[in-house]
C-alpha positions, 0 to 999 in steps of 0.5 A: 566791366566785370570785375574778378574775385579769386578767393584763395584758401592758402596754407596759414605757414605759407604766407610768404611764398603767398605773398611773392605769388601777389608780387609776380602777379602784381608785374604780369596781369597788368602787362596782360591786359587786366585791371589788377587792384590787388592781391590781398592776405590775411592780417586779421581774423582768418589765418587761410583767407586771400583775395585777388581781384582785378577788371576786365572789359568782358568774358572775351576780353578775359579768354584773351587775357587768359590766353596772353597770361599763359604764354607770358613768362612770369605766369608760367614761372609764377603758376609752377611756383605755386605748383611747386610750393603747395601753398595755394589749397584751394582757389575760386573765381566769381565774375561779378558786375557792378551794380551801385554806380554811380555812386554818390558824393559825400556832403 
């Protein structure tokens, strides 16, 4: 399992256009096949700092995702949205592994 962190830098007046971007998303990820946990704003601290992260079974189970997200409607109402709206300045993805499980049980 490989687990997704979009890091966002978002235009700090834009926060709400940001939010319905999570909103959509939250509806199309997982009807394309990725395990969202969710989209995340800033509240405190950063004013420009976002997060979106889901799993994913593997690096081909995510060209396929990929692929369906593309063609599914809402993505592509969802990514011309942003597009329009200028709110998303910057966006990176990391694939990371989890690596502490099991985890232990508190006492």
């Amino acid at each position: 399992m490989l687990t997704c962190i979009i890091r966002y830098q978002i235009d700090p007046t834009k926060k709400e256009q940001f939010a319905q971007y999570a909103r959509n998303w939250g509806q199309a990820i997982p009807r394309c096949g990725a395990d969202l946990i969710g989209y995340f704003s800033p509240h405190e601290g950063s004013t420009t700092l976002a997060y979106g992260i889901y799993n994913i079974a593997s690096l081909s189970d995510y060209e396929a995702y990929r692929a369906r997200l593309a063609i599914d409607p809402l993505g592509r109402e969802n990514y011309e949205f942003a597009m329009r709206e200028r709110f998303l300045l910057r966006e990176d993805r990391t694939f990371l592994k989890l690596v502490s499980a099991p985890h232990g049980s508190k006492s």
